[in-house]
N, C-alpha and C positions, 0 to 999 in steps of 0.2 A: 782544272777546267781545260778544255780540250783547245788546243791550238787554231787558229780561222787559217783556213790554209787559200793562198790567194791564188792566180792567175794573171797575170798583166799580158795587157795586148795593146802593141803598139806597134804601128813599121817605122817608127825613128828609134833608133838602137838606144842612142843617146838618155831619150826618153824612159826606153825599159831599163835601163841602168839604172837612172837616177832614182827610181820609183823603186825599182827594188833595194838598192842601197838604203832609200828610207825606211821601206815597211820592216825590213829585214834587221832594222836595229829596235825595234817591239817588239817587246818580250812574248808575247801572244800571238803574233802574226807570223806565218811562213810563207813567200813564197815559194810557190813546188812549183813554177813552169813561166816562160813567156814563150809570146809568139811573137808575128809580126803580120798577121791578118786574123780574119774568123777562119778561113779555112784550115789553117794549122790549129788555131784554138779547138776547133772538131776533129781534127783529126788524133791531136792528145787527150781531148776527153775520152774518145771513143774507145781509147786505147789503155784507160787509166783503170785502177782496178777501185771503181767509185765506192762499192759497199766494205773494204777491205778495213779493219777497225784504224783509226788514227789515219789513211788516206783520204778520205773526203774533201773533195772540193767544195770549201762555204761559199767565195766568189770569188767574179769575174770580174776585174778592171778593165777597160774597156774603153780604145779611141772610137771615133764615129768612123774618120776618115781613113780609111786602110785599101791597099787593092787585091782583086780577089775576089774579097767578099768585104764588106763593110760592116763597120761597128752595131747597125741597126739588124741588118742582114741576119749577121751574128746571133744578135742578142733573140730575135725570133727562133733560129735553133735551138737555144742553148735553152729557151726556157718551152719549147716543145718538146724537145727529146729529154731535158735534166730537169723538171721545174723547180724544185728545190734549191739551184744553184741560184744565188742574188748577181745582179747585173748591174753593177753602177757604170757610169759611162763618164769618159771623159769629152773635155768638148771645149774650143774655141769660141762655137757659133752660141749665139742667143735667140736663134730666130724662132716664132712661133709654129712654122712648118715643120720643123726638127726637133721641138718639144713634143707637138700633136702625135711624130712619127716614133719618139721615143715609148711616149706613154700606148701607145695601139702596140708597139714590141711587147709589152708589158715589163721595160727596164723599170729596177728597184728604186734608181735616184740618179742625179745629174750633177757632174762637179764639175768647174773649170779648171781647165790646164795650170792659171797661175794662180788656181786658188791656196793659201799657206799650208804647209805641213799639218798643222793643229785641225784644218777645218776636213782637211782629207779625210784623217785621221778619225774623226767624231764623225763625218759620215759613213765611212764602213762598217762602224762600231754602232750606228742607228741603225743601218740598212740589214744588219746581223739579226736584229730585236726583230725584225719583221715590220718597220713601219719602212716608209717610202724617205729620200733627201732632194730635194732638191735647194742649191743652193740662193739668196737673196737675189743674185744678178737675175737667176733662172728665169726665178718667183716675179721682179718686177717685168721683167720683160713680158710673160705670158699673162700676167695679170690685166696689162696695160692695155693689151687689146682686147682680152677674151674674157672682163667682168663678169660672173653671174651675178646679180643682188636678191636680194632674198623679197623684193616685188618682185623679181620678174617668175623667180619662181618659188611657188611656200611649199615648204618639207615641214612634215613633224617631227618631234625629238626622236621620235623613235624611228624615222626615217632617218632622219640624216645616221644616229647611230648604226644603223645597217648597211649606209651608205660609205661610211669610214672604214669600216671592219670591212666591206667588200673591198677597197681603194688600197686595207693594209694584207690585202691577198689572204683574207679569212677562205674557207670554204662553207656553202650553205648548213653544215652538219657542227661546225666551228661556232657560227653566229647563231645558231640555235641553243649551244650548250651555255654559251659566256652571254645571253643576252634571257637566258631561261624560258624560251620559247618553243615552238612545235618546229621542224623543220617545212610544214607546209604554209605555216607562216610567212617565215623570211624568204620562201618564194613568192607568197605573195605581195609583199613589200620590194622584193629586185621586181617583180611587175610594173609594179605601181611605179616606182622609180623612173623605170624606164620611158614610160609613159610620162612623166613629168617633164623628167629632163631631155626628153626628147632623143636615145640615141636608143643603139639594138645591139648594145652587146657590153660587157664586162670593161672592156679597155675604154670605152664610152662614158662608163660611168664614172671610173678614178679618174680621168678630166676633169667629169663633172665636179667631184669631191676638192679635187687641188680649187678648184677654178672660186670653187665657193667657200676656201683655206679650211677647209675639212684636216686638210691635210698639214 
């Protein structure tokens, strides 16, 4: 099986050491690069030979707070210009503004800085599979303000399941195959969705999904 080749981005040195000293002792994992903002993080993807067999970059580790360009900043490029590449982010803060701003980046998952080795570890390895991490601290914090309950708003099963598979970065032609339906279908169920949950766009909806633990 093919090695998850990492990228860490941090501006404490300290921090990219440590992180690599870890990942670097799994047997599976490579780090190929750090930086010490987004803008160097673009600057060696840019420059990396991403289609080359055994070079691909699977993900990106990722502080918020860096200068230059910042972790969210960041995360916006990397999955406009690379989308393929997964984004987990590191992070201090718990605030609900900075979750909102994560998920509209379309970042893969959310770990804390002093989270233990084991839980790092099992989110890269989730966020690999295609589903989304966010850790418990994340999860209560953004739960505590921003409830959806299922009065306020009703989804059918086969809503919400289109609603998950959009939130796990499905594409309309993905959710058509694995859900055995027409593709103009599951467009009209992201309609419908949309219209329920009240937002206008895709990073709107995987809120929506976390919010109501779709996710």
């Amino acid at each position: 099986m093919e090695n998850i080749n990492l990228v860490i981005v941090d501006d404490h040195e300290l921090v990219l050491d440590g992180f690599t000293s870890l990942l670097s002792n799994i047997s599976d994992m490579q780090v190929v690069a750090k930086a010490s903002n987004g803008q160097e993080l673009m600057s060696f993807l840019n420059n990396h030979p991403q289609n080359e067999p055994g070079k691909k970059i699977h993900l990106v580790l990722m502080d918020v707070d860096m200068p230059v360009m910042n972790g969210i900043q960041a995360t916006k490029v990397v999955k406009a210009k690379y989308p393929e590449i997964k984004v987990l982010i590191l992070t201090m803060h718990q605030e609900e503004t900075l979750y909102n701003k994560l998920i509209a980046a379309q970042a893969n998952g959310c770990i804390q800085k002093n989270a233990n080795s084991n839980e790092l570890i099992r989110a890269i390895r989730q966020v690999m599979t295609g589903k989304s991490y966010f850790n418990n601290k994340t999860k209560r914090a953004q739960k505590k303000k921003s409830q959806i309950s299922d009065d306020e708003v009703y989804l059918t099963s086969r809503e919400k399941e289109v609603l998950k598979l959009v939130a796990t970065g499905k594409s309309a032609k993905e959710i058509a195959s694995i859900l055995n339906i027409s593709y103009r279908t599951v467009d009209t169920h992201r309609t419908n969705l949309k219209e329920k949950l009240k937002v206008k766009n895709t990073a709107g909806m995987i809120r929506s999904a976390f919010q109501m633990g779709l996710l």
